[in-house]
Each structure stands twice: as structure tokens, then as C-alpha cells.
C-alpha positions as CSV (number, residue, x, y, z in Angstrom):
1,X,0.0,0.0,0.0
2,X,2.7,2.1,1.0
3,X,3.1,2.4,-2.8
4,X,0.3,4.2,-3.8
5,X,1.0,8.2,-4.4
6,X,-2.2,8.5,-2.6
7,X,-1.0,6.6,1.0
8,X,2.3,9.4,0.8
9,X,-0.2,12.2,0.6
10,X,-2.3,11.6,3.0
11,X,-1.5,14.2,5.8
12,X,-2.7,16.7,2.8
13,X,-5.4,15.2,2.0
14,X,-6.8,15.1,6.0
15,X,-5.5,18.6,5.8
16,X,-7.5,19.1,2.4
17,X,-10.6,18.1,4.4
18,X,-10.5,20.3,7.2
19,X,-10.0,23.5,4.7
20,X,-12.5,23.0,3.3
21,X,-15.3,22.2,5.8
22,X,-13.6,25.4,7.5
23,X,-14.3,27.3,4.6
24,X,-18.1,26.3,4.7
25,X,-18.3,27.1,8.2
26,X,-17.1,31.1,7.2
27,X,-19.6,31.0,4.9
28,X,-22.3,29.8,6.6
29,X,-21.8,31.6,9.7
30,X,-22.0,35.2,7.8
31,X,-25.3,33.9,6.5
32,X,-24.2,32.6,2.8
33,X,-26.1,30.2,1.1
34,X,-24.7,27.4,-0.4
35,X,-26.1,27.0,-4.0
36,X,-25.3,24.4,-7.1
37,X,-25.5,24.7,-10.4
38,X,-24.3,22.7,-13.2
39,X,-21.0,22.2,-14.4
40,X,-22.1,21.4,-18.1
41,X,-23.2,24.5,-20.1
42,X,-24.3,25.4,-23.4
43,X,-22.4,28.7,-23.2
44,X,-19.3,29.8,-21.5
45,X,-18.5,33.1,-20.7
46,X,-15.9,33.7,-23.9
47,X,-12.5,34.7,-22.7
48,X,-9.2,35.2,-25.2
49,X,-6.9,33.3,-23.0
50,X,-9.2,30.6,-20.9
51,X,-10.1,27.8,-23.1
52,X,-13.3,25.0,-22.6
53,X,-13.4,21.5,-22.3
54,X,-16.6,20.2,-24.9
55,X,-18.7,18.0,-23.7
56,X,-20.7,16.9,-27.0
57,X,-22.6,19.9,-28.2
58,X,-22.2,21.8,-25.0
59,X,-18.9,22.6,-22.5
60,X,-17.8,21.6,-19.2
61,X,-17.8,25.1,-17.0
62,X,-14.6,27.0,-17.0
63,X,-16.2,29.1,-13.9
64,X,-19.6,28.8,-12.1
65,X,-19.8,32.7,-12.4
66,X,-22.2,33.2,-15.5
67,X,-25.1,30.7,-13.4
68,X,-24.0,32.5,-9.9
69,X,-24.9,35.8,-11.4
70,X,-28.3,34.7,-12.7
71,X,-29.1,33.6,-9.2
72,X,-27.8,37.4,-7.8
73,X,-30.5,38.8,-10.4
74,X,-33.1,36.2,-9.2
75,X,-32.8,37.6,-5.9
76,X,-29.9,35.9,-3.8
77,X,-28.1,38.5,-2.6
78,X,-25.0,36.0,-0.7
79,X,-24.2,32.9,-2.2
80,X,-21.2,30.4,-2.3
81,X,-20.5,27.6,-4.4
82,X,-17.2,24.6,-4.0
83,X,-17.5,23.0,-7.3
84,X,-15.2,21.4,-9.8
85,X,-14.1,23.6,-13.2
86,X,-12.2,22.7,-16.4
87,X,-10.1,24.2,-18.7
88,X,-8.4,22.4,-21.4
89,X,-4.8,22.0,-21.9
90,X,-4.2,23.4,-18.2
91,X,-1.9,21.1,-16.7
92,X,2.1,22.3,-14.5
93,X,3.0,22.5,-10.9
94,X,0.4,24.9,-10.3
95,X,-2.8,23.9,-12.8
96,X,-4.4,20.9,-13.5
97,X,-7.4,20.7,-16.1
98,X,-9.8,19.6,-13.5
99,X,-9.5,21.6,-10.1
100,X,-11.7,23.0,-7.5
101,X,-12.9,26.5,-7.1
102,X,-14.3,28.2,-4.2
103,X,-16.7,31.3,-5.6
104,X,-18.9,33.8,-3.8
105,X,-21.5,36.7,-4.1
106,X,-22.2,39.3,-2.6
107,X,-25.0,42.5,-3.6
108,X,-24.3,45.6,-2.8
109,X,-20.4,45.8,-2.0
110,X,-17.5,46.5,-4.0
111,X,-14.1,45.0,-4.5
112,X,-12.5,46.5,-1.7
113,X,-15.2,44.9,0.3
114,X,-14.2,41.6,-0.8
115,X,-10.8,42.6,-0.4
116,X,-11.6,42.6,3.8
117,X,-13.6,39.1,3.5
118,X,-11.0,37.7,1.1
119,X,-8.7,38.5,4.5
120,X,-11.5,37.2,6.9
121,X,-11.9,34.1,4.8
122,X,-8.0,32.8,4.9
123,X,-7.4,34.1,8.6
124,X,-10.4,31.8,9.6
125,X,-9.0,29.1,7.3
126,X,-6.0,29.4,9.3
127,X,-7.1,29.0,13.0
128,X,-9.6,26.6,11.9
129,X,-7.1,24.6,10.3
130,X,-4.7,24.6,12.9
131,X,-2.4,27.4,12.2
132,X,-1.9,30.6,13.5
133,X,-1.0,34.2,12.3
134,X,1.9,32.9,10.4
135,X,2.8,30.1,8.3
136,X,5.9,28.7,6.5
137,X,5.6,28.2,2.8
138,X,8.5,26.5,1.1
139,X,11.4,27.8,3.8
140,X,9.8,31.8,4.1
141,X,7.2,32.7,7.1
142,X,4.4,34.4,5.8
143,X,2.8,37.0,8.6
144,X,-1.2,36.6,8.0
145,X,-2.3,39.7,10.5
146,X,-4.2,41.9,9.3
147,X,-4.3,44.7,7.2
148,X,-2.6,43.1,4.5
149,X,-0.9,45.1,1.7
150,X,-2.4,46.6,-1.3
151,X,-0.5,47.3,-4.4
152,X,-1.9,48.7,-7.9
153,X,-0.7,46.7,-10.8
154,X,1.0,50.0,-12.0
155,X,2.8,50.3,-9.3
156,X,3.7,46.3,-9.0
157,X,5.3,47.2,-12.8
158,X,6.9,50.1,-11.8
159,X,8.3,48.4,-9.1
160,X,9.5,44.9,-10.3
161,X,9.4,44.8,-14.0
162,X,11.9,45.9,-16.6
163,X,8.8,47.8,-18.8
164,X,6.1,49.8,-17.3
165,X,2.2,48.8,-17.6
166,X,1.6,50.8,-20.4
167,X,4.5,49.5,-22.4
168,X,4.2,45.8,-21.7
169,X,-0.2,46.8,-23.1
170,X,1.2,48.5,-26.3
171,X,4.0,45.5,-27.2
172,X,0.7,43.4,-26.2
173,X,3.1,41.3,-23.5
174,X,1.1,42.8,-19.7
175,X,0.7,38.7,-19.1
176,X,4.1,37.7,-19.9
177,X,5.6,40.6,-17.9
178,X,3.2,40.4,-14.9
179,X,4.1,35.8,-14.5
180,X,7.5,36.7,-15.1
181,X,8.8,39.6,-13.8
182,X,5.8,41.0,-11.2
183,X,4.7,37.7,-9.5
184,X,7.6,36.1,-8.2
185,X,8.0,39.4,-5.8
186,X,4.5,39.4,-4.3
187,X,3.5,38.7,-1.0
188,X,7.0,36.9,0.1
189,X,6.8,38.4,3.8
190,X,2.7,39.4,4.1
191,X,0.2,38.7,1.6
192,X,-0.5,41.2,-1.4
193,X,-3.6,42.6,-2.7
194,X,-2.7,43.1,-6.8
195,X,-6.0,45.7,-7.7
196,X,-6.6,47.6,-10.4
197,X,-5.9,46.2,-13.4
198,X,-6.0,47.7,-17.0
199,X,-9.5,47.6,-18.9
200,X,-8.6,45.2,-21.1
201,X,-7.7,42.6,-18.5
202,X,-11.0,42.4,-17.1
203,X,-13.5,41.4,-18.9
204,X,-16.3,41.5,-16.9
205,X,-15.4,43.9,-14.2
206,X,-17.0,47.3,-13.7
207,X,-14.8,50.3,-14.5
208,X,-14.0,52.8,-12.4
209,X,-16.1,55.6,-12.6
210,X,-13.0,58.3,-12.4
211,X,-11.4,56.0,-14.3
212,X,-12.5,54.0,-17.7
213,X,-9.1,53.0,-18.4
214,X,-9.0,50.5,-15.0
215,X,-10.8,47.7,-14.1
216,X,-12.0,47.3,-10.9
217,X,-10.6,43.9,-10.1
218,X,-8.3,42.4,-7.7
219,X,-5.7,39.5,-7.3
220,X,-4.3,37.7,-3.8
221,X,-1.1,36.4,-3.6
222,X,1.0,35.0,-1.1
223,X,4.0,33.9,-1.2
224,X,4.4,34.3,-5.3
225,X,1.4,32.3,-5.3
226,X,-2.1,33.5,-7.1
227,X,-4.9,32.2,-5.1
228,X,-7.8,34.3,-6.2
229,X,-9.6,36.5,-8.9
230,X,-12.3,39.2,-7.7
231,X,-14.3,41.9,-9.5
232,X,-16.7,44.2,-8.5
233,X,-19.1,42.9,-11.0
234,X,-20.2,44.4,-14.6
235,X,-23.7,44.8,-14.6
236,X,-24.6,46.5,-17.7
237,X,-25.9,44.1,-20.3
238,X,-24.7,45.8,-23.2
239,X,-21.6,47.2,-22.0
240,X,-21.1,43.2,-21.4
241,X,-22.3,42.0,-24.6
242,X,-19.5,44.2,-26.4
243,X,-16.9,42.9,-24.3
244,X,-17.6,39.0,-25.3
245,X,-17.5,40.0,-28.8
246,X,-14.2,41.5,-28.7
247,X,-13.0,38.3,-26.8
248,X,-14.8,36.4,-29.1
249,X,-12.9,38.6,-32.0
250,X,-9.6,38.1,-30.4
251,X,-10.2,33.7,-30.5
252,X,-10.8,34.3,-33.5
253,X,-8.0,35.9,-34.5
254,X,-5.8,33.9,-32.9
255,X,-7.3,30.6,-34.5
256,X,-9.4,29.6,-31.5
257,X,-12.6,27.7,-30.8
258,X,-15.7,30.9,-31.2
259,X,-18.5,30.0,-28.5
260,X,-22.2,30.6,-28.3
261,X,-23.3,33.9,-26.8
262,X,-24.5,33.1,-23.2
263,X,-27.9,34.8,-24.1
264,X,-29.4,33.9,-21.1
265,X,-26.8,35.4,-18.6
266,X,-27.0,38.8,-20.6
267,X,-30.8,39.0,-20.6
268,X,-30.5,38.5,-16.6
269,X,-27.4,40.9,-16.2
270,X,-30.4,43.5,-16.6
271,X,-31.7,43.0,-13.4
272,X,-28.3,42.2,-11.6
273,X,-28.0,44.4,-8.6
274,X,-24.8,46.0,-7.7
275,X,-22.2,43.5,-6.6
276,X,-18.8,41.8,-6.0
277,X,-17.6,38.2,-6.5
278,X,-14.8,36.3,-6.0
279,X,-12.6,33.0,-7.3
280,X,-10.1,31.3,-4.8
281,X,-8.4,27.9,-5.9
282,X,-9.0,25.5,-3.4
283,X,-6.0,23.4,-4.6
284,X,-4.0,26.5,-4.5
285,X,-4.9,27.4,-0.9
286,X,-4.8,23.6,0.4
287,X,-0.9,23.7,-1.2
288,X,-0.3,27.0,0.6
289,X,-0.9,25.7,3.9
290,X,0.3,21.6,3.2
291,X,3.5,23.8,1.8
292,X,3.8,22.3,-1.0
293,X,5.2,23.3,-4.3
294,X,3.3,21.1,-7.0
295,X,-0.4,20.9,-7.1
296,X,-0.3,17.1,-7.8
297,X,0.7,16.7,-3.4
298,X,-2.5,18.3,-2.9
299,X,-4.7,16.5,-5.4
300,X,-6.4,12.7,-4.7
301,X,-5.9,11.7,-8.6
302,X,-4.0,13.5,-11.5
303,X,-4.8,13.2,-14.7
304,X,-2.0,10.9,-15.5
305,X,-2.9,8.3,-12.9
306,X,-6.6,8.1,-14.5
């Protein structure tokens, strides 16, 4: 038995467990409801750089969000949802094409709300999980009191990368630069709040009203390691409908698969109230506090062993 990946993984996997019932217990004790919804769609929300699995005619979900944000317009106002996503050809020491995804909801809030429950949420994870205000992730303590820091993404390229935001936009590299040269810095000693990211980089974030040039979306990462995505949410329907078909005129341009238009989610966006969500990794978080440095230590099967 001793053998088996699985039997050499096991504290993780115990440790996996208790995450995650700690995160429902967050949840449910700030009066979230815990909602499904399916995980095979006939419409994903079309992004240039995040690619769907098919599942005959339809698509495995690359995010729960587009379903979540019909429920916000039906009237839920605080929802969260564990669930399994997919995205194809996703696989390193950090991704996998299957993983798990913690996403919430919440009217009337913006991303700087979410910002202080993103920091409620780990902390609780934490002393729920058996840690404390600090961990050790691969060799470096991380301090988890809060406030933690805030940086724009401007000033994260000012600060770490060899080209500034504007630059790395016009030679159309802002994701190369940011994975190569921003995110290695971030959150080694506390964790980091990356917000405010350019226009084009969020595709269904609001804009800021001073502001149309910056999206009003955030990043965590700790210890070099992204963990989450946040917006506060887009919620005017045509506004949105232009955005998905410029992503769907960029796949196309770069040879990619062009998806239905999620009708349904834009007819609902409509009656959307204001409102903030948010994406955490589970498999991310669970390696953060297993310290581990692949995602496979964290994960019961890879795809390989399938």
C-alpha cells in the first residue's frame, strides 16, 4: 500500500478536508447560502486566454460565475459555491485541467469589500485549520495579520518589472511581464492585494467611474502564489455583450474555438444588482498551507494516474 502516491499524501489530503469544511463554516456563519448549479453549459462566458473542455454539443464550466450571477438577479443576494471547473490544456505544478474553485456573491459591496472578506476568509482558514497568524511556505514565514498590503498593478510594474504597464499593453506582452517579472516578488513576507488592473484585462469587471481606463478587479497572492480573482461585478448588459464580442474577435484571430453567446446570462445581467464576487483555488490554498510546491501533493488523482 505504501506504494500508492495517494497513502504518501495523505496528511494533505486530511488537511484538504479540514480546509474545506472550515471554509463552509465562514460561509455559513455570515449567513451565505450554499447553491449548485451545473457544471455542463451550453455557453461559457468567452475569454481570449481561458479555453473550454466540450462536452458533446455543450462545455464543461470553465467558472460557475455566469449561473451564480443569474441567481444574484433572481434575488440571492449571498451565495457560495465549491465546485469542480475545467479548462483544457491546463496542466504544470500549479494547474491541472480539472481543479476545484471556491466562488462567492455578494449584492451591494464593491471589490474593496471583498478585499476585507477575502482577509477574513484565509485568517479563519488558518485557526480553523490549525495554524496561527503565520505560516511557512516552502522555507519563508508568511505574517497573516491583518491589514494586508495593497498594491496597484502600475505600481507592482513600476516596481518589479523591466517595462512599465503601459509599455508591456502596447507590445501586447502585460501577461508575460506580470508571470515573469511582477509575481515572483508578491506577497513573500505578508500577503499582497494586486487591484486595479488595465481595462482590457477584465472582462467583466466594472470600470472605475474616475477611471474607464482601470478595471476594478483584484488578485491575492501569497508567497508568489495567485490564489484568487475578484471583481466588482459588470452589470450592464450591453456594455457586457461588447466585451464578449471582442474576446470572441480576439479567439478568433488567434485561430481559437468561437463559443455561443451566453444569451441567457446577458438577458438577466439586466436585473443584476450591484455587486462583487470572487474565485479562490482550493487546490491553491490547500498547497499553501500543506506547503507544498506542486499541485499534484494536494490533489487525490492526476490526470495521468486516470
Amino acid at each position: 500500500m505504501k506504494d500508492f502516491r495517494q497513502f504518501a499524501i495523505k496528511q494533505n489530503l486530511r488537511l484538504r478536508a479540514r480546509i474545506i469544511q472550515a471554509v463552509r463554516s465562514f460561509f455559513i456563519e455570515k449567513d451565505y447560502l450554499e447553491v449548485e448549479t451545473p457544471c455542463r453549459i451550453p455557453a461559457p462566458a468567452p475569454e481570449t486566454h481561458i479555453d473550454a473542455v466540450t462536452s458533446a454539443s455543450w462545455f464543461l464550466q470553465t467558472s460557475p460565475e455566469l449561473c451564480m450571477k443569474r441567481l444574484l438577479a433572481a434575488g440571492y443576494s449571498r451565495i457560495f459555491q465549491i465546485c469542480k471547473c475545467f479548462r483544457s490544456q491546463e496542466r504544470g505544478a500549479r494547474h491541472l485541467p480539472e481543479f476545484t474553485i471556491l466562488e462567492w456573491y455578494c449584492a451591494g459591496i464593491d471589490y474593496f469589500d471583498l478585499m476585507d472578506q477575502c482577509e477574513d476568509l484565509i485568517c479563519f482558514v488558518a485557526r480553523n485549520s490549525g495554524f496561527g497568524d503565520a505560516i511557512v511556505y516552502q522555507g519563508k514565514s508568511i505574517d497573516l495579520k491583518k491589514p494586508w498590503l495593497r498594491i496597484s498593478v502600475a505600481e507592482a510594474f513600476d516596481r518589479y518589472a523591466s517595462i512599465s504597464m503601459e509599455t508591456a499593453l502596447l507590445q501586447n506582452r502585460f501577461d508575460e511581464v506580470i508571470a515573469c517579472e511582477t509575481e515572483p516578488h508578491l506577497g513573500r513576507e505578508k500577503p499582497v492585494f494586486l487591484y486595479d488592473y488595465p481595462a482590457s484585462a477584465g472582462a467583466l469587471a466594472r470600470l472605475k467611474p474616475d477611471n474607464p481606463l482601470i478595471a476594478e478587479r483584484f488578485e491575492l497572492y501569497i508567497s508568489g502564489l495567485e490564489l484568487c480573482n475578484a471583481f466588482t461585478e459588470l452589470t450592464d448588459p450591453a456594455e457586457q455583450r461588447m466585451r464578449f464580442e471582442k474576446e470572441q474577435n480576439d479567439r478568433s484571430a488567434s485561430g481559437k474555438q468561437i463559443y455561443p453567446m451566453p444569451e441567457k446570462f446577458l438577458e438577466s445581467l439586466e436585473f443584476m444588482p450591484q455587486a462583487s464576487g470572487n474565485a479562490l483555488g482550493i487546490d491553491r490554498l490547500v498547497m499553501l498551507f500543506a506547503d507544498s510546491s506542486e499541485i499534484d501533493e494536494v490533489a487525490t488523482f492526476t490526470p495521468e494516474e486516470l
